[in-house]
C-alpha positions in Angstrom: 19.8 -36.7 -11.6 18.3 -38.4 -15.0 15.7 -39.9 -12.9 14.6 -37.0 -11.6 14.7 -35.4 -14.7 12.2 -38.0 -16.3 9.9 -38.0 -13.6 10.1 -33.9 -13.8 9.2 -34.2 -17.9 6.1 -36.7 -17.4 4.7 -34.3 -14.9 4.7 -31.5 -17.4 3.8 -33.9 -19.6 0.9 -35.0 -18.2 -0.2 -31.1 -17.0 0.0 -30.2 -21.0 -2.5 -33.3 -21.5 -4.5 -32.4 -19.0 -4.8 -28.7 -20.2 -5.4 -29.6 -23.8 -7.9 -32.4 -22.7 -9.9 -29.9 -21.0 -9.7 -27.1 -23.7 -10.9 -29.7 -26.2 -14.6 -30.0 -24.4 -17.5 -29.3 -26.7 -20.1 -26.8 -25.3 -23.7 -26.7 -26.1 -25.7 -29.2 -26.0 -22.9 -31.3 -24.1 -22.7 -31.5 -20.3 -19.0 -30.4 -20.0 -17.6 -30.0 -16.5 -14.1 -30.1 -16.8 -11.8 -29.5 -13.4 -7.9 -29.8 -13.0 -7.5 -30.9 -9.3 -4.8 -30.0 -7.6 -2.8 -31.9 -5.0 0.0 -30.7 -3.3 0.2 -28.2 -6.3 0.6 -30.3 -9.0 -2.1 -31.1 -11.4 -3.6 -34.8 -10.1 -5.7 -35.1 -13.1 -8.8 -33.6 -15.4 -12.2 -34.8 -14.2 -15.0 -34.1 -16.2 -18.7 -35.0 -17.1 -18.8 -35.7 -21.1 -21.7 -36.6 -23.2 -24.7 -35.5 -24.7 -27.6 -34.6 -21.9 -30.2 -36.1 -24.9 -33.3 -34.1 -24.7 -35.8 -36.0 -23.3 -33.6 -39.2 -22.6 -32.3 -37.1 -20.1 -29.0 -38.7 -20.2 -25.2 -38.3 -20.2 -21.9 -40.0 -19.3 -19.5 -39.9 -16.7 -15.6 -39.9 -17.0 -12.4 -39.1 -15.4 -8.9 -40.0 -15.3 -6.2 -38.8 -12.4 -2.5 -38.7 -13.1 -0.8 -42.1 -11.8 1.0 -40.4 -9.0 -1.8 -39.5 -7.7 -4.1 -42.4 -7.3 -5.4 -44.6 -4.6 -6.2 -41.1 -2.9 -9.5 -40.7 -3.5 -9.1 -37.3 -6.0 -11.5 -39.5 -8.4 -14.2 -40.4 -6.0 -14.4 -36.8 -4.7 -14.4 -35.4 -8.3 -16.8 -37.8 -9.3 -19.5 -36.5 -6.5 -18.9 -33.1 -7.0 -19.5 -33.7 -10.7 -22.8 -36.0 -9.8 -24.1 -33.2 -7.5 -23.2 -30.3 -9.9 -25.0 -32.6 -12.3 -28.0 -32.6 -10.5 -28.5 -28.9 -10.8 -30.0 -29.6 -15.0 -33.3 -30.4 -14.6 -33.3 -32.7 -17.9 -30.7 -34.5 -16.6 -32.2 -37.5 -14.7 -29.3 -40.6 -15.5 -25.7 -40.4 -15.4 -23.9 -43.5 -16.5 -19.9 -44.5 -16.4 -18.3 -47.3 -18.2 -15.9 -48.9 -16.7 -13.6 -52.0 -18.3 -14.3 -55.4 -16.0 -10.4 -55.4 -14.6 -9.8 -51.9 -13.8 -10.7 -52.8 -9.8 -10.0 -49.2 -8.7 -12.2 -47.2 -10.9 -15.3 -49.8 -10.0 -14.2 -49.0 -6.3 -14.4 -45.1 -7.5 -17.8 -45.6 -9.2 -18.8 -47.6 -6.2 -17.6 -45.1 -4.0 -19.6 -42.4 -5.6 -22.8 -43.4 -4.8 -22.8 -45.8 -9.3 -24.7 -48.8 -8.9 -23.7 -51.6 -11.6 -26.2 -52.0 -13.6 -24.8 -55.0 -15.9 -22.1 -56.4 -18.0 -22.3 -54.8 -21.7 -20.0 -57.3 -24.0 -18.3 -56.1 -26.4 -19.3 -52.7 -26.1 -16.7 -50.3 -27.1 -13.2 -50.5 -29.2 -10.1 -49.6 -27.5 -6.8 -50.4 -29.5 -7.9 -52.0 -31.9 -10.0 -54.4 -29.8 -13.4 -54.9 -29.0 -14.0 -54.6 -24.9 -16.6 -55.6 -22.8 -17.8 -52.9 -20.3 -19.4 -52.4 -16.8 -22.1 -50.1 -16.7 -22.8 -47.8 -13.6 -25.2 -45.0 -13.1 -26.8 -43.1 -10.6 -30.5 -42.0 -11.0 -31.5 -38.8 -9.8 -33.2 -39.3 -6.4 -37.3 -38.1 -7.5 -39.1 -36.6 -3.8 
């Protein structure tokens, strides 16, 4: 009964997140495309495109994150191309890119599986904790005719 319990309170623990992680996306000059997927009627996790589209750059990042019950499932890979195709739609959009930490193996297989292509090793890149981590860089170019 207690363990059921718990597992009950993290799933409406990680629903609030998810809904407060998505009503905290900026708008305007941001590409925000938050989506709660759903499997099996509970919230799997918030996927969303974050970061600036910069002007002529024509940039922005990738992200997403999927609720541990539900991984290894593929929700992030489909998310991830409906987000990269929705994407596709700015016309001063013309590079997405997704950092992804060296020993997370499944979200490399997600970029991967998206249609990313590493691009490099960035060392030292970005602070997480309290500590300075290297990152992988993956992107995918808009296709030009």
């Amino acid at each position: 009964m207690l363990r059921h319990r718990r597992a009950r309170q993290r799933r409406h623990c990680w629903d609030d997140c998810a809904t407060a992680f998505l009503a905290s996306r900026v708008t305007g000059p941001w590409l925000g495309l938050p989506a709660r997927v759903r499997r099996r009627g509970q919230v799997a996790g918030p996927r969303t495109g974050r970061g600036p589209v910069r002007g002529p750059a024509g940039r922005a990042t990738a992200g997403y994150s999927v609720a541990p019950a539900h991984r290894g499932r593929g929700v992030a890979s489909a998310a991830l191309k409906a987000m990269t195709s929705f994407a596709w739609s700015i016309a001063e959009l013309h590079r997405i890119e997704l950092y992804v930490e060296p020993r997370n193996r499944a979200s490399c297989r997600v970029a991967e599986t998206a249609g990313y292509e590493r691009e490099g090793l960035l060392r030292s890149h970005q602070e997480i904790g309290g500590i300075r981590r290297d990152m992988l860089l993956y992107a995918a170019i808009r296709r030009t005719a």
